[in-house]
Each structure stands twice: as C-alpha cells, then as structure tokens.
N, C-alpha and C positions, 0 to 999 in steps of 0.2 A: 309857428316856427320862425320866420323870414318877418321883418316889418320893411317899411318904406325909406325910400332916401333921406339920408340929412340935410341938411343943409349944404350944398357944393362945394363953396365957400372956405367951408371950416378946416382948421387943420389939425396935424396928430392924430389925423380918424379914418382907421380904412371906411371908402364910405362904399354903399350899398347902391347898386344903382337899379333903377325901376326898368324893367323892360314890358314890352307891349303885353306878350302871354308870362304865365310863371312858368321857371325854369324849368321845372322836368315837363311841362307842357308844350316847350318848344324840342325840347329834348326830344320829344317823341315826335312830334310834326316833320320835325327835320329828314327822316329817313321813310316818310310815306311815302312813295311813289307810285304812281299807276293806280289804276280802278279796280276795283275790286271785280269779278266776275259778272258778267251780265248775269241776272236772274232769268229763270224761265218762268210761266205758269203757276201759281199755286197749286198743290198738293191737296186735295180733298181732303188730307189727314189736320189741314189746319182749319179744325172746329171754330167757329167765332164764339170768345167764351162767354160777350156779353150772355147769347142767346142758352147754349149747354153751362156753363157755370165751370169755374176751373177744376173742381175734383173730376168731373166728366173730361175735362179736356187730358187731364193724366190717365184716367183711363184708355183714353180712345189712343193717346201719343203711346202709351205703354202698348195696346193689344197690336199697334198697327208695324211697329218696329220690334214685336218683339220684346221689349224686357220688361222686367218685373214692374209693376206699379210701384212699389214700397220703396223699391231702389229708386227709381224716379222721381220720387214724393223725398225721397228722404236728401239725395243730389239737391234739389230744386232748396231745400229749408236750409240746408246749410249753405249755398249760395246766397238767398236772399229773403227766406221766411215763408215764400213764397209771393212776397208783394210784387208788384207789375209797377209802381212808383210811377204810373201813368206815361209810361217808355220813356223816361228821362233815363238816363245812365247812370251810372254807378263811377267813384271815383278814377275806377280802371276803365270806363268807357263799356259796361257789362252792362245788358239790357233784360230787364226780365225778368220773370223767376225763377229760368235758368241762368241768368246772368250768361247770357252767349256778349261776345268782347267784338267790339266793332271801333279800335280806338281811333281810325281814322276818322270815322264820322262824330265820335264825341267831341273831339278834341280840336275838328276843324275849326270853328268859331269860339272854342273856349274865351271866354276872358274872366280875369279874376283879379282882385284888387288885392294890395299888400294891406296886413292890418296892425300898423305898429311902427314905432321906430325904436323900441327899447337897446339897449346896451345889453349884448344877452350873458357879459358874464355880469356885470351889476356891480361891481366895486368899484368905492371913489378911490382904492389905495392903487388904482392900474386905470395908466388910460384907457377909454371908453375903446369898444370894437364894434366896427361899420365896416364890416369888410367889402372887397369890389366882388360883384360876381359876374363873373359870364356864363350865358348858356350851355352847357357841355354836349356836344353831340354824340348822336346814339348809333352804330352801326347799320341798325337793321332792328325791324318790331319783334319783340317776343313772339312766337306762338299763340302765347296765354292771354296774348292782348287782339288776336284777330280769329275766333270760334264763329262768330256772327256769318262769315262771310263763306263759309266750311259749311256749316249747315246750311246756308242757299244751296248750294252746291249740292248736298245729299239728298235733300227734299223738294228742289225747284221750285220751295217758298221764296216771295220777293223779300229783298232785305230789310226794305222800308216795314215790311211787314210781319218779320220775322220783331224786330224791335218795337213793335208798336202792339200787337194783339197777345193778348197773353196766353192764349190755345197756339197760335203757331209757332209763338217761340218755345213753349213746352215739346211741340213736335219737333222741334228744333234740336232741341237738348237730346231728345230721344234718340234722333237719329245718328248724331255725337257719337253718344252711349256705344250705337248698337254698332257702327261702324270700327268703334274701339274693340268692344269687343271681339270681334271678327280682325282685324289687324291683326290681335293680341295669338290669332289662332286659335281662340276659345269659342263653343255654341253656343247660342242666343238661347240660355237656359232657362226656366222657370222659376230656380233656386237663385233667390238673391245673393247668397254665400258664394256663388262662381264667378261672382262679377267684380269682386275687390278690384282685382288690377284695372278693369276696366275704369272704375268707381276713381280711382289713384291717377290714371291718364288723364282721365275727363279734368282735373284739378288744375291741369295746364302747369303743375311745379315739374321742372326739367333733372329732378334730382330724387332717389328714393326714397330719402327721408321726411321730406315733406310732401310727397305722394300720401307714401304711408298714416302721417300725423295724419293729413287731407279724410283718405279714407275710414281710418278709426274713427273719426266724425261722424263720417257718414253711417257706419254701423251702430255709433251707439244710441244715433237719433232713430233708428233701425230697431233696434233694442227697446228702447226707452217710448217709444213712440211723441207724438205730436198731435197740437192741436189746435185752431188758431182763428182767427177774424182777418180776413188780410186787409187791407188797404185800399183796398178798395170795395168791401165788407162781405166779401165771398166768407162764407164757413171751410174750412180745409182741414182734414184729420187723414192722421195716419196710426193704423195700430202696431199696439206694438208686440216686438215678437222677441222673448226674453233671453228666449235659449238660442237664437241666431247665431251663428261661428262662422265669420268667412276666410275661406280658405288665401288666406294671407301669402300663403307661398307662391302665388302667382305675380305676387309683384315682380319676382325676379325675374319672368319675361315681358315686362314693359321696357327693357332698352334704357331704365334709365340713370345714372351718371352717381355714383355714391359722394355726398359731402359729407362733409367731415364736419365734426362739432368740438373739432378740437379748441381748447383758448376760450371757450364760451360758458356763462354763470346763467345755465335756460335750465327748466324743469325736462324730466326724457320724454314729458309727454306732448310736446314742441319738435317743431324742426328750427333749429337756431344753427347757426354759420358767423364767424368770425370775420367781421369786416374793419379791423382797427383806423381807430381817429391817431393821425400823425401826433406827435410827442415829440415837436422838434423845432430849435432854435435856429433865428433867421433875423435880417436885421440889425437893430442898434439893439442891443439889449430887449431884444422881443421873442415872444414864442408861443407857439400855440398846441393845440390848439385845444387843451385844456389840462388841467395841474393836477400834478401826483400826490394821493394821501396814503391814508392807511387806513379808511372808516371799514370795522368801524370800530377798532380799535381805539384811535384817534377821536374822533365823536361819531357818535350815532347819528343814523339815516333816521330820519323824522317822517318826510314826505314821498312819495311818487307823484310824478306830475305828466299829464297824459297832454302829448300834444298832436295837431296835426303836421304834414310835411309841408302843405300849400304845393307839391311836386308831385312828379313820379318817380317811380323807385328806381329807374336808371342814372336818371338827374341826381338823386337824393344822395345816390352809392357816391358817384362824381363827388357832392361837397364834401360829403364827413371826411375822406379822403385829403382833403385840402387844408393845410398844416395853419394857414390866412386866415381860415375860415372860424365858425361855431360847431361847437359839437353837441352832441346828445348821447344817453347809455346806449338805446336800443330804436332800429325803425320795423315794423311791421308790415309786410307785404297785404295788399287788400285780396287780389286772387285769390290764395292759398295760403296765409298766416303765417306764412316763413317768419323767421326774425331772425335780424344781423344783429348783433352785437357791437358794439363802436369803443367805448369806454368800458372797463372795470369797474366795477364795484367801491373798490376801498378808493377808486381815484374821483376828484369832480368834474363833472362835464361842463360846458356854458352853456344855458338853454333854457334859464326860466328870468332873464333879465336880472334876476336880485340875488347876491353872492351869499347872502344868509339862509337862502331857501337854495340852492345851487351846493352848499356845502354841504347839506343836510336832505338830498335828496339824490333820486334818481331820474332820471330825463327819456322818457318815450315816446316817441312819435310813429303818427299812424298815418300810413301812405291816403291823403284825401287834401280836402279845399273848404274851409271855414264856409266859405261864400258861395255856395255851389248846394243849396238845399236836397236837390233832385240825385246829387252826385253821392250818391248813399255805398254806405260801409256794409262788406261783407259781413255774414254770421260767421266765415273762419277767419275772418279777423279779429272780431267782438272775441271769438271764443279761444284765440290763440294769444291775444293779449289780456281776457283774462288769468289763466292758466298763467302766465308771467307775473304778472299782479301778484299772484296768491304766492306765486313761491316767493318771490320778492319779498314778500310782507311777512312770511315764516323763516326767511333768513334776515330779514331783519327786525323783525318785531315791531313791523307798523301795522299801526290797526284798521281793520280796514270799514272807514267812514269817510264821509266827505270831507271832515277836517284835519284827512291826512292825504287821499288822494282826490290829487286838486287837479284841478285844469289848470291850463297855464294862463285861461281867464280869470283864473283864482289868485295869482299869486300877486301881492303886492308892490307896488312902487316902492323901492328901498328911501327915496327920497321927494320932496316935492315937486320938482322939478321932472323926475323920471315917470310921474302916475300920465300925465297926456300918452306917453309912447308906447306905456305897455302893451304886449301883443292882449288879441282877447278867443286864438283858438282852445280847445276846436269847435266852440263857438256852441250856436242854439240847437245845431241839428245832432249833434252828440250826443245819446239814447243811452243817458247816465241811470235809470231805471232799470233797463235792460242788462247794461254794462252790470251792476251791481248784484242780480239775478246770477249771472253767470258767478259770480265773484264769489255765491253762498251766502250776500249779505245783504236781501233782500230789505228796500224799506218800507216798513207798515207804521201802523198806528205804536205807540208803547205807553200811551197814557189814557186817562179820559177824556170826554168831550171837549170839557172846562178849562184843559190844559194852559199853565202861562208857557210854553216851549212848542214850534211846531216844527215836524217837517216838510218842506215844500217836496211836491207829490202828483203833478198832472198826467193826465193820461196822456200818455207821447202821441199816440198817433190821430187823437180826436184834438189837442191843444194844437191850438194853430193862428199863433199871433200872427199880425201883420209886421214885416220885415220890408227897409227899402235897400237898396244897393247890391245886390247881388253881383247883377250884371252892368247894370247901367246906373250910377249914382242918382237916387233918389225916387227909379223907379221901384215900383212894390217886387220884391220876392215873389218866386213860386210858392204858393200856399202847403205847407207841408209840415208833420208833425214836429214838436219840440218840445226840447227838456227845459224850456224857462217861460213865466210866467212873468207880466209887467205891473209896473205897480207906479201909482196916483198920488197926489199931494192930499184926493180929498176920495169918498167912497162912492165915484160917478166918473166913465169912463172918458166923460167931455174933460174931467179937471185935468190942469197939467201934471205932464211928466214928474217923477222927482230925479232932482238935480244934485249932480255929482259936482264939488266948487273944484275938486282934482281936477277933472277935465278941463276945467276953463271955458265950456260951452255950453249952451245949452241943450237939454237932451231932447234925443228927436230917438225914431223906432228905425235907424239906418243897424243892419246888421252889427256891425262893429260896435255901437254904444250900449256900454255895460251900465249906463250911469242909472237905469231904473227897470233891471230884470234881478231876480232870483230865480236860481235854477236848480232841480234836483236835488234833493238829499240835503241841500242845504240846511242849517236852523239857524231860527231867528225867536227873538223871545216878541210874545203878541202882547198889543200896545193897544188893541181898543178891538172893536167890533161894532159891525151895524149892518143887522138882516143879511144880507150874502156876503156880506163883506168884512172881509179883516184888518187888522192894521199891527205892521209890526215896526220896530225897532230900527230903523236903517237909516245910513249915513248921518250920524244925528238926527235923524227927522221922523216924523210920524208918515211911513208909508202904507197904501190899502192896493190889496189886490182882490180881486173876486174870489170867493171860495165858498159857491153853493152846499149848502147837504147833501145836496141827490146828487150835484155833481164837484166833488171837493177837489179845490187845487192845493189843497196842502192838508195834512193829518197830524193829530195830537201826538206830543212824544215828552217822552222825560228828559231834564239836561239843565246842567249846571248852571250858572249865569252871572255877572259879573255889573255891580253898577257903579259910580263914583262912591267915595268913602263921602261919610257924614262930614257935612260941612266944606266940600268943594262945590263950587257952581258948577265946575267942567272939569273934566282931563284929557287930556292929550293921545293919542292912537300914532303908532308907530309901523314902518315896515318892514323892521326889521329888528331881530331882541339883541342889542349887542352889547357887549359888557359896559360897567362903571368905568370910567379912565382911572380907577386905582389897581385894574386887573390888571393892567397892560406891565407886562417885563419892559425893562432898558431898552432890547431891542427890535419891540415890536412900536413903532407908529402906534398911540392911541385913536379910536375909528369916534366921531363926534355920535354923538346919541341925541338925532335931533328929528322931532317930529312933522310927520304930514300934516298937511292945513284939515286935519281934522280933527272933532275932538267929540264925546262923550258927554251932554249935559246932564246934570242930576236929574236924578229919577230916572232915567233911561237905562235898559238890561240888553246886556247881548249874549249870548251863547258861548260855553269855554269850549276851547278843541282840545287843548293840551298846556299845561304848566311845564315850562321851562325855563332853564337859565340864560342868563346873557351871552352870548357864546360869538367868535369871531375866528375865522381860519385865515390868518395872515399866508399867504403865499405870493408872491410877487416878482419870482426871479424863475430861473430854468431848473438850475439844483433845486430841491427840495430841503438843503442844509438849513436855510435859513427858516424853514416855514416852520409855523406856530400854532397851536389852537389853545386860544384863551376864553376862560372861562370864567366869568364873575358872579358875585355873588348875589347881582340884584335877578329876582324869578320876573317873569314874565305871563302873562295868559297870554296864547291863540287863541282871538276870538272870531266870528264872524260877525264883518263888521258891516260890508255893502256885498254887493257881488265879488268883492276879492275878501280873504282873511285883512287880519291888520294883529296889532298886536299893542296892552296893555302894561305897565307895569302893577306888579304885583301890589305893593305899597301904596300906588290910587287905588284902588276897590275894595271893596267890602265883596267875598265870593258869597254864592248864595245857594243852597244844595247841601254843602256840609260846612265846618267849624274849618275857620282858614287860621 
C-alpha cells in the first residue's frame, strides 16, 4: 500500500515521511498501557502437544472445558487452519491455532520497512502524490486485539505459554468459548448448534453482522468438514456433520451493536460497512482523494488488484479518511473479515501506482505487513475477501485468473522511470494457491507433460526460499512457506540471479526484489529444460528454476502466446495500453505511448492475459465535466512479461493459439 519517502528536497509533491514503526503500528502502541495480568501456574489442561499431538490436545481442551470438539476444531481452522506458525503472531498480534490476540506483545518490537516509492495515482497528466502522513492515535485497544491475556486469566496458563505451545493455547481458546458461553446465559451443551452466539462472540467483531458472517464460517466448516497437514506436520481432521443447524437466534443475546450496510457494493454473505474516502477540493486547484467515473458504463473493470495495508485497521480507517491522502475500494479486517467500503465502483480509487490499471480496476487491501512472514493472514480473512472477489468478478465480468487479479506486485511501471518505486505487496507470503481455492478457481495441470505454457504451482507451505530483510536489512527471514519460486541465469543454484535492468540494481533475494521470483498462478511460456530443471521466457532472458517430477514447482497448462512478428529482432513492452495520438479529441492532452527499457527479442513467447484496446481516462480537475475516456484504435496483448504484466502492441506479434 504505503512506499517510502522521496526525495525531501523535491517540490509540488506531498511527500511521505518514514517513521520508526508503520503507522497503524504505532497507532496501536500508542494507547498500551499497563501489564497485562500476572499469570498464575499452569493448568494441567495445557497438554504439551509435541508429546499428545494437536488432535489430542482438542480433545483434552474440549472434554476439560466443556464444549464440543467439532466447534473447537472448527473455531480453531477458521482462525488459522489450525497451524501454530511456531508462536509467531498473526498480523493482528493472534497466536496460535486459536489465534488468542496479545497485541501488546506483538507489536512491542515490531519493525517494518516501507516497500516502494511509487506515485499511487500513476498519471503523468497530474502531479505526482507523496502525501505527509502522521501516525493517528488510537483511543484504547480493541477487545478483539487483547484474548491472549483473558485466557491467562480463565486458565492460569502463563502467557509466554499460552503463545508459544499449541495444546495450551488450544486450552486457551477453550476456555474463551466456554466462558462465553456461560456470559451468553447458555449451558455448556454437547450439541454444537447451541453454541452460535458463543461461536459469533468468540470472533471479537463488536457488531452482529459480522458475528454472524464470523459464525456461518464456522458452521459450514462444521458442515463440510476438514482435513489437513498443519505446519508443523501434525495430521488434524474434522468430520463432517451435513445436516448440522445452529440455532442462530441466539445471536440476539450477545449484546451486540447492529451496522448497517447501507452505501455498500459487498455480497450478503460479507459483513461490509461503509467507510467513505473524502471527494473534496482543497488547495490551488487540487483534490483528492480519488476521481469520479461512471465504470462501467464508461470503461470496463479489467483487474482486481489485492493489496496489503503495511497498518492496522485503526490506523488504516484514519487514512482513507484523509481527503491529502491515497485511497483504495475496499480494506479487510484480519480478525473477523469485516470489510469497509471506501470508493464506488463506477469511481477510481489511487492505489495501484499506474492510472491505466487504476482506471480499470478495483483496489483491496488486507489488514497485514509484506515483510512480516510469521505475521500470517486469517482464514476469515482469506475467505471473506474471497467471497468479495467473486462477486466483484460477477458484477463485472472479470475473469478470474492471475492475469486479471494481480497483486499489486504485479502491476507495472506506467513509465521508465516509475519501475524502481513500484510497491511489491503483498509480497511472497501471500497464499495465492489457497486464495484461488477459496475463489472455486483452483490451479491444476490443463495440458500434458511436454507443454510449451506452464503454470507456476509450489507447494506453499513446504516452498521456503531464502528471504533477507524482514526485519533487519540484509539479515535472512524467518523460514516460512511462499507463493514464489526463484529463478537463475543458468540451471545451478550457485549461477546468478536473473536481473531486472528496471530496477537499476542488481538482484539480490532481500524481500522486496521482484527482479527474479515468479509466483503463483503465474504463466510463462517454457524456453528449454534440463533434468529438474526448466527454463522460461522472462524479462527478455532465458530464466531456470527447479521444477523436480516428484516434487514440481510448476505444472503444464494450455495458453496463448505472443512472439515478435517475422522480421523484427525486438519489440518494445509497455506499461501501460494507451491510445494512438489520433484518438485524442481537441480537448483531451494526447498521453505519449512510450516504452519501458524493455523489450521482446525474436524467437521469445510470453503468455496472453487479455486483448485490449488503447484506452485512457482523462480526469484532471474536481468537476467531472471535463473528464474523458478515449479509446483508440491500436489493440494491445496483456502479457506476462516478469513478475509484473507489461503489455504489447498488437501489430508487433504474430499471436500463436488461434488465427490473429
């Protein structure tokens, strides 16, 4: 979401200034006060799971408190799958595989590095925005942010240990549960169907709606049953029980506070809330903080673009608020899956750097931290931004693959100049595998062996590149699964890096350099082979990454492909498709059509995403009277061209698949 400062210096540019923690991280520090509860003794009920194994430790935390296994097993997978992420926390400071919330203790030594300096609305027809931020303070910690220290308390587990053992934090969650329930005025029943409201509190969302969504989760995982390898390679199943009904009308006595979904474009099977980004003029002829259309009337939505916040969602609420500021459509709570709303649909938000992918998309961001491996994304997150995706993509007819919903490490540099700043969230820990599972658009194989097209395809939580910078610049990451895979100038893991000439540096394996990863879902058309190893098509170059048989980092698929026309040595790669200067009316500025330092040499094939026209959304002022959407004649391929798309003219290529 956020990159780093400009240059100080500079003028005409709200600039961005760098602070010690990110802002919603200070946000939250700010109003910690005081210690948490002395712990007493541990509780016998906290099994050590090395020695019993975690399904035993759900047993033992369910018989010993009281409530059902299935509800406990099923609570436990929609928090966190059931993985222990080896007691590192969760982006909300959630420990475990009941994700119990200890945000003081997460967040006391956070540090996190800005990854970017892009221009997030992207147009050269408007000065650049670098706005100033300060940290906004937070009155007081949510509830939903301090669980960890409540369960000390019920079970006179110590906290150290509640966080750290995956049997006592299970007992932890248990005790939660059971005390909820009992609040609620309900008995510690044997029937999982009586325990909704309980199942709805436990959620920490302070409002019904999102209780509600919370819990329907929780039932249909209830329902559906589970089954799993966790992460630390326990086996965990849960059966499933089809005809389950829980008695839903008890939410009405959990006490909690009805929102409204009024003003909101969410599916009903979301808890979505209206949190509008300002639409308001200020300054010399400026305003922000992001421009009125009419898509998609006007042009059509092409992309979704998934980003992180690098905040927390108090901090987060603060910016979009701020008329100076960058906006995006939508942010997703990591707790409980909430989603605000910010920007409309038919309008643009600023939030993917480049005004041609910003025109024709929609902007989402997920309460988390690029750079924070261990800092892991809720399941009702995963599954409450999927669920927005889909309708997303059914009200506006984007398809859903990876060459339509991008990361915002996907999206290109509109210009030469602009590829160093680009942001690169939400980065390599982002479980685009899973994410896509959830989405109903799982990716498999779709060709044979011999395929010239593949999809990149590792197993997230066994792929575990080496990552530096997390925390300390240049130290190694915490080892943790990922959705990208690195790739060699030669088919030997001593050869170097391959080198992005955008960046202007040399590439190294620091979190932030995208200059020789593929990731997930991606396709690339394959450029050679040798014993485990492949080689595809990228940045101009012949790149190789490992991709055993027994153990494959990428799968055969079918798909389009694009190479220079007969009798050019090279073409040219663009960031942006924007019309001929004969499309441009009298009164629109023609936008120059000039490309990045890269280019396409004969014989090399890339992957098509989508044919489109040259297309450009003049808006430049407050009214909307004078804005434009021009559309020219020359088409364009979206290809995948490096770790971002890029984009061809039609009239260099020769397409290859069908009769162009």
């Amino acid at each position: 979401m956020r990159g780093s400062a400009t240059d100080p210096t500079s003028t005409g540019h709200r600039r961005l200034r760098r602070t010690a923690v990110p802002l919603a991280s200070a946000a939250l520090l700010l109003p910690l006060l005081g210690a948490a509860p002395a712990p007493t003794a541990a509780d016998s009920t906290a099994a050590d799971s090395t020695t019993h194994g975690l399904q035993h430790a759900f047993a033992t935390a369910a018989a010993d408190y009281h409530v059902p296994q299935s509800v406990l097993l099923a609570v436990s997978y929609l928090q966190s799958r059931w993985d222990a992420h080896g007691g590192a926390p969760s982006v909300t400071g959630g420990y475990g595989p009941m994700h119990l919330t200890d945000a003081r203790t997460a967040l006391a030594t956070a540090e996190h590095f800005a990854e970017g300096t892009e221009d997030a609305r992207g147009d050269s027809a408007r000065a650049a925005l670098h706005p100033v931020v300060d940290a906004p303070a937070v009155s007081a910690v949510p509830a939903r942010l301090k669980t960890l220290p409540r369960a000390a308390e019920l079970t006179g587990i110590p906290a150290e240990e509640l966080r750290t053992d995956p049997a006592a934090n299970v007992a932890g969650g248990a005790a939660l549960l059971a005390a909820t329930q009992k609040e609620l005025g309900e008995p510690l029943s044997a029937d999982p169907a009586d325990w909704y409201g309980a199942v709805a509190r436990f959620s920490g969302a302070d409002d019904t709606a999102t209780a509600a969504a919370y819990a329907d989760d929780v039932y249909d995982v209830l329902r559906t049953g589970e089954e799993r390898v966790t992460d630390d390679g326990q086996q965990v199943s849960l059966a499933a029980q089809p005809r389950l009904t829980p008695d839903t009308g008890r939410l009405g006595r959990t006490g909690l506070r009805t929102l409204s979904a009024d003003g909101t474009e969410c599916p009903r099977s979301v808890s979505c809330v209206s949190v509008p980004a300002p639409y308001e003029e200020f300054g010399d002829n400026d305003y922000g903080n992001h421009d009125l259309g009419d898509r998609p009337a006007s042009q059509s939505v092409k992309y979704i673009v998934i980003h992180d916040t690098e905040g927390a969602w108090d901090g987060v609420m603060n910016l979009i608020q701020d008329p100076t500021y960058v906006s995006w459509n939508y942010t997703i709570r990591s707790t409980d899956g909430l989603i605000a709303q910010h920007v409309k649909g038919k309008d643009v938000a600023w939030h993917a750097g480049n005004w041609y992918v910003n025109a024709k998309s929609i902007g989402i961001e997920h309460e988390g931290f690029l750079a924070s491996p261990d800092a892991w994304y809720t399941e009702a997150m995963y599954r409450s931004s999927a669920r927005l995706v889909r309708y997303l993509a059914r009200t506006y007819d984007v398809p859903l693959d990876r060459q339509h919903i991008l990361g915002h490490d996907n999206v290109p540099g509109p210009t030469a100049s602009s590829v160093p700043g680009m942001h690169t969230d939400p980065g390599p820990y982002w479980d685009w595998q899973h994410y896509f599972q959830l989405l109903g658009h799982p990716f498999r194989p779709t060709a044979g062996r011999h395929a010239k097209v593949l999809t990149i395809l590792p197993d997230y939580a066994s792929n575990r590149p080496v990552y530096t910078g997390c925390t300390t610049k240049g130290e190694p990451c915490a080892a943790h699964g990922s959705s990208e895979v690195r790739l060699y100038t030669d088919h030997d893991v001593t050869a170097p890096l391959i080198k992005d000439i955008g960046l202007r540096t040399d590439p190294t394996d620091g979190v932030n350099d995208l200059s020789s990863r593929v990731s997930t879902g991606q396709q690339y058309a394959v450029a050679d082979r040798w014993g485990d190893w492949t080689a595809i098509w990228y940045l101009g170059q012949k790149a190789w990454f490992r991709n055993p048989v027994g153990d494959p980092t990428a799968v055969p698929a079918k798909g389009l492909v694009v190479r220079p026309r007969d009798g050019l040595a090279s073409i040219p790669v663009y960031g942006r498709a924007y019309p001929e200067k004969a499309a441009y009316p009298a009164d629109v500025p023609a936008q120059s059509v000039v490309p990045l330092p890269y280019t396409i040499p004969a014989g090399q094939r890339y992957v098509v995403g989508d044919e489109v026209p040259g297309e450009y959304y003049y808006a430049v002022t407050f009214t909307p009277d004078s804005h434009r959407v021009v559309v020219g004649q020359d088409l364009y391929y979206e290809i995948q061209y490096g770790h971002r798309v890029g984009f061809v003219r039609a009239a260099d290529v020769t397409l290859e698949g069908r009769a162009h």
